[in-house]
C-alpha positions in Angstrom: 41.6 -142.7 29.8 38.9 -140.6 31.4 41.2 -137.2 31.4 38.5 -135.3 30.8 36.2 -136.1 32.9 39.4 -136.3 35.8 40.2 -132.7 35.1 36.5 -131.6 35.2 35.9 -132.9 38.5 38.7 -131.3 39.7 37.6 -128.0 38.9 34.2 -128.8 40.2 35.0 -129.3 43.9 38.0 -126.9 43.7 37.7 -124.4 46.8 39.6 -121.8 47.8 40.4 -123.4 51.1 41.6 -126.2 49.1 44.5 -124.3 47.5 47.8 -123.7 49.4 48.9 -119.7 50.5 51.7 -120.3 48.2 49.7 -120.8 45.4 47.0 -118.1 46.5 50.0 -115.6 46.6 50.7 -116.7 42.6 47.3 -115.9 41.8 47.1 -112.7 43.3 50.6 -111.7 41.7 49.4 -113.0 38.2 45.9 -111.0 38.9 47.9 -107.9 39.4 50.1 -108.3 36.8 47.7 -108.9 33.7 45.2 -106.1 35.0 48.1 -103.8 34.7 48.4 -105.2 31.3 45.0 -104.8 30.7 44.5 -101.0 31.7 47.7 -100.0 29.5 46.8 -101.9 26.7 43.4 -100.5 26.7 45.0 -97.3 25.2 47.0 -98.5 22.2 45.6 -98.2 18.8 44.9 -101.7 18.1 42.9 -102.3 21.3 40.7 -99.3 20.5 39.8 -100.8 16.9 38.3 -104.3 18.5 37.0 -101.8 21.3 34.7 -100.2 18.7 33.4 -103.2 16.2 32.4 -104.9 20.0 30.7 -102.0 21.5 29.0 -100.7 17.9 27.9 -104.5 17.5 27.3 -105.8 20.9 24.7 -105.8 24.0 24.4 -106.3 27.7 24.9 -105.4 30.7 26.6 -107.9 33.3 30.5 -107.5 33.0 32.7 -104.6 32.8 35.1 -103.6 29.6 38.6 -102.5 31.9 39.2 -98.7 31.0 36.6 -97.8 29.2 33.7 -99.0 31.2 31.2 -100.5 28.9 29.5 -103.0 30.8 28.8 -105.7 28.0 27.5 -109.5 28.0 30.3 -111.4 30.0 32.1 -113.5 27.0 32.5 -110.0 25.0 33.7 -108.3 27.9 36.4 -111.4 28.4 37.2 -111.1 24.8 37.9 -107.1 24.6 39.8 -107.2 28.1 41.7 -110.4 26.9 42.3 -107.8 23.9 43.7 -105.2 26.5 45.3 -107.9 28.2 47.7 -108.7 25.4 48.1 -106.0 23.6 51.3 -104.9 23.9 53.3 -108.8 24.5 53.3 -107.9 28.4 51.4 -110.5 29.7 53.0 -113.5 31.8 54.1 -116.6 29.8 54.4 -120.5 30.6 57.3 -121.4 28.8 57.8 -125.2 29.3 54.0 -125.6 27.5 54.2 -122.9 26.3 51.0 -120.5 26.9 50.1 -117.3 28.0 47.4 -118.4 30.2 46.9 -115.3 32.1 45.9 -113.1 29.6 42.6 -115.7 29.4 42.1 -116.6 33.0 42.3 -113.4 34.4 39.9 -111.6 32.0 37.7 -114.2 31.6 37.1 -114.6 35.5 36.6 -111.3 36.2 33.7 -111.1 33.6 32.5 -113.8 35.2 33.0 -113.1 38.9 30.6 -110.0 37.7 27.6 -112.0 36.2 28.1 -114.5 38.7 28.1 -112.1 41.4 31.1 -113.9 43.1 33.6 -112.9 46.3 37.0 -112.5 45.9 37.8 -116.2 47.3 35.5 -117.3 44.6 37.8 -115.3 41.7 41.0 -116.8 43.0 39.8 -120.2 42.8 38.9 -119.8 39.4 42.0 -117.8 38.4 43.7 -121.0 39.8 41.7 -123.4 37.9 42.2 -121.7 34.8 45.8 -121.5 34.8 46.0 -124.9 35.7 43.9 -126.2 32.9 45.6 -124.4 30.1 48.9 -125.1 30.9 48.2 -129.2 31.8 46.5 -129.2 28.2 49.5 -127.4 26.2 52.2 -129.2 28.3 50.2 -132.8 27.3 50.9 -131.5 23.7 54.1 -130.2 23.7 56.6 -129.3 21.5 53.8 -130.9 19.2 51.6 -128.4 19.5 53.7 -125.3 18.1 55.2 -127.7 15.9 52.4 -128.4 13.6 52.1 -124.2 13.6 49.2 -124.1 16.5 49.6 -121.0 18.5 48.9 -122.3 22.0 47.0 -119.5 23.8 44.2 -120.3 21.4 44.1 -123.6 21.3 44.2 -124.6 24.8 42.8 -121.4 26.2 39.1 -122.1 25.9 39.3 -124.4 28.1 41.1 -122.7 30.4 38.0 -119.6 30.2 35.7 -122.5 30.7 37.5 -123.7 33.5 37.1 -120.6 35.3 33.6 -119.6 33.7 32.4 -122.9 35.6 33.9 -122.7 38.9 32.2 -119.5 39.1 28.6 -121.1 38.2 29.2 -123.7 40.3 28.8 -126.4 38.3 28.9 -129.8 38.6 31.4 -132.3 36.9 29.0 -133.2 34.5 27.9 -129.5 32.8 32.1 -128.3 33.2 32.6 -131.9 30.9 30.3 -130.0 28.5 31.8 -126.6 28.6 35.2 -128.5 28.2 33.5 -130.0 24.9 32.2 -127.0 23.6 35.2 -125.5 24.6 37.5 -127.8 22.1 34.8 -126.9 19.4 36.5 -123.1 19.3 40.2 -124.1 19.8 42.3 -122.2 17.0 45.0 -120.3 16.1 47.9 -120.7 13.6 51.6 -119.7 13.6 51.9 -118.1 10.6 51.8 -114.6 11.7 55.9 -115.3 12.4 56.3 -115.9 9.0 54.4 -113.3 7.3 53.0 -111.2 10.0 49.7 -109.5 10.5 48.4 -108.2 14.0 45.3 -110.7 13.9 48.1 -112.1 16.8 46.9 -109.7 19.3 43.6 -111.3 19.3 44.3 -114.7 19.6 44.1 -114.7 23.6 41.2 -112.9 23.3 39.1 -115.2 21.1 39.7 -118.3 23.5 38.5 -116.0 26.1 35.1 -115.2 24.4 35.1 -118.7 23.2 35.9 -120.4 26.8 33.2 -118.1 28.4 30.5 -119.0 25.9 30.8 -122.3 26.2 30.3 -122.7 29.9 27.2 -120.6 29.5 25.9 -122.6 26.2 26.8 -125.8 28.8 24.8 -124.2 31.1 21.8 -123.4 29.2 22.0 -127.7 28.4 23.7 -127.4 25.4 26.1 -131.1 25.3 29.5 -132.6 23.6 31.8 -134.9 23.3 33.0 -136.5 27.0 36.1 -137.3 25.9 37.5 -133.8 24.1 40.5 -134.1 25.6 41.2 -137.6 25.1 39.4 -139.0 22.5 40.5 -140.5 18.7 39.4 -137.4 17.0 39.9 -135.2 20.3 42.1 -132.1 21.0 45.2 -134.1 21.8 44.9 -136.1 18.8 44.2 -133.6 16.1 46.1 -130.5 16.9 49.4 -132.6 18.2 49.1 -136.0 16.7 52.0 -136.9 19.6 51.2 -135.9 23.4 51.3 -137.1 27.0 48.2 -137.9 28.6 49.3 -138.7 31.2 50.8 -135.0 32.1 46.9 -134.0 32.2 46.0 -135.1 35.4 49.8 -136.3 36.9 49.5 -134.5 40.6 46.1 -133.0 39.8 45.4 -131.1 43.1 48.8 -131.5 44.9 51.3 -130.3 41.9 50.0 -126.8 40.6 52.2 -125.9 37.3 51.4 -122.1 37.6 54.3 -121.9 40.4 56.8 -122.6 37.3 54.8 -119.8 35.5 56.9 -116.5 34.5 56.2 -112.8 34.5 57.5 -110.3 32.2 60.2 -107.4 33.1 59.6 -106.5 29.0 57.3 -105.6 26.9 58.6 -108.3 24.3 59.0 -112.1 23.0 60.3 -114.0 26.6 62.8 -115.4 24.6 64.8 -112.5 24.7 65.0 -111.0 28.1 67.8 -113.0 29.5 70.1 -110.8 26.9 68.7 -107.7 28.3 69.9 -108.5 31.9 73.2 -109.9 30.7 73.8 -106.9 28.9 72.9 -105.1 32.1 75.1 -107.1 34.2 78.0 -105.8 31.2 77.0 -102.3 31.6 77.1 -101.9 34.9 80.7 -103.2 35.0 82.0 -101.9 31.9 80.0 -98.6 31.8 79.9 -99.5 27.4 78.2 -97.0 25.2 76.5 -98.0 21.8 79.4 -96.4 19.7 81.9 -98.8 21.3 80.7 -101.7 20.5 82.1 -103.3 17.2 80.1 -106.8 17.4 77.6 -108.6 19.7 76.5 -112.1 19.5 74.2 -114.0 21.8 74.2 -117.2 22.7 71.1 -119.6 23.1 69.2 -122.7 22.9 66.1 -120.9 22.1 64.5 -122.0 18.9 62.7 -119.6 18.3 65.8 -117.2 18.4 68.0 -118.9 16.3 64.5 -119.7 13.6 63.5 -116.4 12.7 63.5 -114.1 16.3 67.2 -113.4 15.9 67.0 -112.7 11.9 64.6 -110.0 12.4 66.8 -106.6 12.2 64.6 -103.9 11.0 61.4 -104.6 11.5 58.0 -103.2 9.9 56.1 -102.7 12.9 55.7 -102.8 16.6 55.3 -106.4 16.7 58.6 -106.8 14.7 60.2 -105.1 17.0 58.8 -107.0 19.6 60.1 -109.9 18.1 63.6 -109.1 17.4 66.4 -109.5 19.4 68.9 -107.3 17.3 66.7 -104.4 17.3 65.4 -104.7 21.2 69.2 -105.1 22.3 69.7 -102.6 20.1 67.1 -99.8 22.0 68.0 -100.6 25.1 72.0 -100.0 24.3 70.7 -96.8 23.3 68.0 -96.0 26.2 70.5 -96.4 28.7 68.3 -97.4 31.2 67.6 -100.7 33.7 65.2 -102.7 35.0 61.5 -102.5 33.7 62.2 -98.8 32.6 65.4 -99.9 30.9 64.1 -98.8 27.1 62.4 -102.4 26.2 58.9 -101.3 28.5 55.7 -101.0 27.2 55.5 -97.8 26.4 59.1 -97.8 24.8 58.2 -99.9 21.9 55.1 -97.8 21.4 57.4 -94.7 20.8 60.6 -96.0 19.3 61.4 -94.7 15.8 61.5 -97.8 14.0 63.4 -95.8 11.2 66.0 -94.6 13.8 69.5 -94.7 11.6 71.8 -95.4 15.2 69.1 -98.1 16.2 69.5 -99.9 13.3 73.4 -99.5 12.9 73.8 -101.1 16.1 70.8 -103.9 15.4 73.1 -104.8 12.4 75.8 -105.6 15.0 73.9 -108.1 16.9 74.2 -111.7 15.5 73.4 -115.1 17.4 74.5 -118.7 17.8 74.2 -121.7 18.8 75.1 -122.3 22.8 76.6 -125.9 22.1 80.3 -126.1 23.7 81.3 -126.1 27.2 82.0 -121.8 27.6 78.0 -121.8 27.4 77.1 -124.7 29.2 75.6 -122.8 31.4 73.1 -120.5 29.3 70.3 -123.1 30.2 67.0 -121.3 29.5 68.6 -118.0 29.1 71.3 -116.4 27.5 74.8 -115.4 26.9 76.7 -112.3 25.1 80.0 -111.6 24.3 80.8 -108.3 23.4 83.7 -107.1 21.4 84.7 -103.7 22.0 86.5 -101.2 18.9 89.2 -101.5 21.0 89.7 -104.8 20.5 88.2 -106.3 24.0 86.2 -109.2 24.6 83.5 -109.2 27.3 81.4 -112.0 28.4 78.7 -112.6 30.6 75.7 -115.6 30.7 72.5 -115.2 32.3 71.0 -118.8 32.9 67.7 -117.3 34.0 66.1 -114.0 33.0 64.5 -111.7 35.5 60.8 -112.9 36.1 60.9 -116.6 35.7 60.4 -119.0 38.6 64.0 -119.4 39.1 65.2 -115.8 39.2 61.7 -114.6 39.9 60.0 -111.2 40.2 59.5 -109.9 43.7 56.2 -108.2 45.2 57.7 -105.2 45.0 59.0 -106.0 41.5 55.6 -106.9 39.8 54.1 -103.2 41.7 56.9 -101.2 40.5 55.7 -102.9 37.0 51.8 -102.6 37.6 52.9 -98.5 38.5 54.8 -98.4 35.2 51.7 -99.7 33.0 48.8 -97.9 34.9 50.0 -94.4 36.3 50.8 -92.4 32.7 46.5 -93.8 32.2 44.8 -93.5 35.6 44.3 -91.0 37.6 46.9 -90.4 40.7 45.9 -92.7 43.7 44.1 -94.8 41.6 46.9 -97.4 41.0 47.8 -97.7 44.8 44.0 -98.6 45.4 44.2 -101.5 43.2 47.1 -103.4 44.4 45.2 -102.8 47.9 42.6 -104.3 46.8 44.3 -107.6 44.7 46.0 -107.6 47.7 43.2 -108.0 49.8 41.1 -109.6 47.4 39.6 -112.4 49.8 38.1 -110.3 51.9 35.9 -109.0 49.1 32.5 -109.8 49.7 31.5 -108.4 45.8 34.0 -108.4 42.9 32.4 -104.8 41.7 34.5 -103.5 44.8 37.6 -104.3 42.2 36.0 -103.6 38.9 35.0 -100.2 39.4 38.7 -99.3 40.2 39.8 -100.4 36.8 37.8 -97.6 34.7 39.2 -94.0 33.8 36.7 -91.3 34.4 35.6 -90.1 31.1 37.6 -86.5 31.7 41.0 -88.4 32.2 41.0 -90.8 29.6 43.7 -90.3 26.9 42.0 -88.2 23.9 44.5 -90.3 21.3 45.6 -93.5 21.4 49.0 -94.7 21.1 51.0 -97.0 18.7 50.1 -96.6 15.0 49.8 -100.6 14.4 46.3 -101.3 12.7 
């Protein structure tokens, strides 16, 4: 027992010093990565509706709102860039948990490197501690977790914000115990948008964010809870999994850091489709297939979610159905043409695609999936396989075991920039990208996080006079 208080003394002595270049390198990747995310999805319709009821209801002045430059109290700043920062299904994902714990860490230590007044050493750490939190908590309670319909990133992300929130205000094990209770006070978040929809799901990273960063500064202001959140009869594990692993809380706390196995997004979409994207890819560029060729194709997974309700989806309503169907995304990048991160399935592609697109949807129609249980697809492991049959009457195969941007096919440096330039040059000015990745690059020598901050606002004459994406 005693996990709670285990993980919040960890974070309490964690140091930069104390975590290895390998791991440093992760953080500034994943930094890079979600403030990308974050400056794009500033500019979609959605983001500019939470935008508005925070600003028109909201005061302060200590943290900065990405894009728009507000400056804001810090857990409302966290909460609208947290907004930005998953707007558009872009953000990094842990899928063994699973989580997305960068679109809270990352937002929610910024805000707080700025009303802390912290260095760039200082935001890494808590990045670090942040990630690790979250994703310890959701692996302790998984599959149990998602299976009782919890949504993860709210659930476990608060005390992932916290995490980060009290690394940066220094405190001791005994006030990040209390921001870890409070924390488990605002945990949330149901499944049920898959079932019905509703865009409430665009939120839900940013609420643990707020919530995460309010706690730590109610636990710093004296305000108490329960020392054993984590833990306890009627804690977090208890109530919102029922079955879980203790133990996988604090197992190689300090030595084993669980954001290495975390993955980046090539696509603007569910993770659980990529790896059909790349094998289709792979078929492409050996076959050299066009959409009006292909009489069938069906894909082969494990994924449950795929073979539940991801792979059922063929003409969906809005953005986020497209986003979370595999017959319809296959089916836009068949008909984009493209590869790679600008391959038709980007973040600005599903913003534009005609979801009422007649050839779009006769090829979505085509696109079926099954089960990967007999030996041909032994291999699909965590990704996927296709076969294609041709109106001619061939049959083409290919498996992907791995998509492009998890930890064992992973993204490269230059990979996650050529993403970052995708996201932040059509909304920044020219130059302005470059300078960020200089300075996430060289974010430890950063005596002052505002050095950073400042670099992710649009001058008022060259921000985008209309938003995109029609979603409300």
């Amino acid at each position: 027992m005693n996990e709670t208080r285990t993980l919040a003394d960890w974070v309490a002595t964690l140091r930069y010093e104390d975590i290895p270049e390998t791991v440093r390198e992760h953080a500034r990747r994943f930094i890079l990565d979600n403030l990308g995310c974050q400056i794009a999805g500033a500019t979609v319709a959605w983001s500019k509706t939470y935008y508005d009821v925070i600003r028109g209801t909201r005061s302060g002045t200590h943290s900065t709102v990405t894009y728009f430059g507000d400056r804001l109290a810090p857990d409302d700043a966290a909460f609208l860039n947290s907004a930005f920062n998953h707007a558009n299904e872009t953000d990094d994902t842990h899928l063994k948990s699973p989580t997305h714990p960068g679109s809270i860490a990352v937002p929610a230590a910024v805000a707080m490197a700025e009303y802390a007044k912290a260095d760039g050493k200082a935001l890494v750490a808590a990045v670090v501690a942040a990630y690790e939190a979250q994703i310890r908590i959701s692996w302790a309670c998984s599959p149990h977790l998602l299976y009782r319909g919890h949504h993860p990133p709210p659930g476990v992300g608060p005390f992932g914000a916290a995490a980060a929130a009290a690394l940066l205000m220094r405190f001791d094990s005994g006030r990040t115990i209390n921001a870890f209770a409070i924390a488990g006070s605002h945990s949330a978040g149901l499944m049920e948008f898959t079932k019905t929809g509703g865009s409430v799901k665009r939120i839900h990273s940013a609420l643990a964010a707020q919530a995460g960063v309010r706690a730590a500064l109610f636990a710093g202001a004296g305000i108490t809870g329960p020392q054993s959140i984590l833990e306890g009869q009627k804690g977090f594990c208890k109530v919102f999994a029922g079955e879980y692993s203790l133990d996988r809380l604090t197992e190689g706390l300090g030595t084993k850091y669980h954001m290495l196995d975390n993955a980046l997004k090539l696509y603007s979409c569910c993770h659980h489709i990529h790896a059909p994207f790349d094998a289709l890819d792979l078929v492409r560029d050996r076959e050299g297939l066009k959409p009006e060729e292909i009489k069938s194709i069906t894909v082969y997974t494990n994924s449950e979610p795929i073979l539940s309700y991801i792979g059922s989806i063929v003409e969906p309503e809005d953005v986020l159905g497209a986003q979370f169907s595999l017959p319809f995304s296959v089916a836009m990048r068949l008909h984009h043409g493209g590869r790679g991160v600008n391959g038709g399935n980007g973040f600005w592609d599903y913003l534009k695609v005609n979801l009422k697109d007649p050839k779009i949807l006769a090829t979505a129609r085509k696109v079926k999936c099954a089960v990967a249980k007999n030996n041909e697809w032994a291999r699909v492991d965590k990704g996927a396989g296709i076969e294609i049959e041709t109106t001619d009457g061939r049959r083409i195969k290919e498996i992907v075991p791995f998509p492009k941007g998890f930890p064992e096919n992973p993204m490269s440096a230059d990979e996650v920039k050529e993403k970052f330039h995708s996201l932040v040059d059509p909304v920044l000015p020219g130059g302005r990208s470059r300078e960020i990745v200089d300075a996430v690059d060289n974010i430890e020598r950063m005596e002052n996080i505002d050095d950073l901050v400042r670099l992710l606002v649009a001058p008022p004459a060259k921000r985008l006079t209309t938003v995109v994406g029609g979603e409300r």
